[in-house]
Residue, then its C-alpha position, 0 to 999 in steps of 0.5 A: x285381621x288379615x283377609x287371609x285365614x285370619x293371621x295377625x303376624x308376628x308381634x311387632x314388640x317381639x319381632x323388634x326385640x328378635x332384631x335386635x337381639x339378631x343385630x347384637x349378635x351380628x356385631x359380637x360374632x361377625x364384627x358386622x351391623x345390619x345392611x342389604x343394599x349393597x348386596x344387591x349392587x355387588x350381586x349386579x357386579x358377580x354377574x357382571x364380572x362373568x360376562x366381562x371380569x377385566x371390565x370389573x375389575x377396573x371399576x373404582x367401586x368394585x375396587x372397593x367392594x368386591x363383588x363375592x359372595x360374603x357375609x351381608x349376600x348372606x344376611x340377604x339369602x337368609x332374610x329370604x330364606x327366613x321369610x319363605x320359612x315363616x310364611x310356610x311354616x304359618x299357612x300364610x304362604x301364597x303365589x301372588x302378583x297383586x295384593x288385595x289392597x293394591x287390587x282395591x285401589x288400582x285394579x287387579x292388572x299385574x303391568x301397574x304393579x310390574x313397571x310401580x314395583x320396578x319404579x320403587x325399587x330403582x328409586x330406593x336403591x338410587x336412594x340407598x346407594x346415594x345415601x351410602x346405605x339402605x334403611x337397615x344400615x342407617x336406620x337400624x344400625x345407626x340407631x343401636x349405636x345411638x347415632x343421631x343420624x340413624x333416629x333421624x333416618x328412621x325419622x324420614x323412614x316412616x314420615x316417607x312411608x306414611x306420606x306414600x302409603x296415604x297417597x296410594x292408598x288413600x280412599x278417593x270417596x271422602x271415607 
C-alpha cells in the first residue's frame, strides 16, 4: 500500500490493456503510433519561433518537424490532462516537491531534486532525441507492431530503470 490514504492505483493488467487498446485506436483513427519526445522538442521550437521565426525557419529539424501544435502536443496535453483527472478524481492528488521515498533516501531539501529532476530529464531527451524517439515510441509503438527493436528497447527500459532505481534507492545499512 501506499503511505498516502491507502490507494493501490490502477491495475497494472488494466492500464496495460487500456494502452493498448488507446494505441490501437490511434493508428486506426489517426494514422499515428504512441510518442512524446518530440513534442517536447517542437514545443522548445513554438517558443522559439516567437522570439526569432526567421531563425527557425532556417533550421534543418525544424524543416522537418515543424514546430505547431499537432496531434502527438495533443497526446502530450492529454496525458497531463488525463493524469490531473485520475489523481483528482482518486483523492490521491497533492502539491508535492519531494517524494517520500526520495526524502528517505536523500533528505527532504527540494535543490538535490531540482538540479537530479533537471539532470534526468536532459539525459532522457538527449537520449530519446539521439535514438530517433522516446521510450513510448520505440518501446510501445515498436512492440505492437512486433518489431524486435521495440522488445529489445523495452528490454533496456526496465533493465535501465531496475539499474537506477537499486542504485538510488538502495537501503545503504545491509537491510
Amino acid at each position: 500500500m501506499h503511505e498516502h490514504g491507502g490507494d493501490r492505483g490502477w491495475n497494472p493488467y488494466a492500464a496495460g490493456a487500456g494502452a493498448g487498446v488507446l494505441s490501437t485506436i490511434s493508428v486506426w483513427i489517426a494514422g499515428k503510433y504512441f510518442g512524446a519526445s518530440t513534442t517536447f522538442v517542437t514545443s522548445a521550437g513554438m517558443i522559439e519561433k516567437a522570439l526569432d521565426a526567421e531563425r527557425v525557419a532556417r533550421m534543418p529539424y525544424f524543416l522537418k518537424e515543424i514546430p505547431r501544435v499537432d496531434w502527438q502536443w495533443m497526446f502530450v496535453a492529454g496525458i497531463l490532462l488525463g493524469s490531473l483527472i485520475s489523481a483528482l478524481g482518486s483523492g490521491s492528488f497533492r502539491w508535492q516537491a519531494v517524494p517520500p521515498m526520495w526524502e528517505g533516501r536523500f533528505g527532504p531539501g527540494t535543490a538535490r531534486r531540482a538540479v537530479a529532476a533537471f539532470l534526468g530529464g536532459l539525459v532522457a531527451i538527449f537520449g530519446a532525441r539521439l535514438a530517433g524517439g522516446c521510450p513510448s515510441g520505440h518501446g510501445l509503438s515498436g512492440s505492437i507492431q512486433l518489431a524486435v527493436s521495440g522488445f529489445l528497447s523495452l528490454a533496456c527500459f526496465l533493465a535501465g530503470g531496475i539499474l537506477a532505481a537499486r542504485f538510488l534507492y538502495e537501503r545503504r545499512d545491509g537491510k
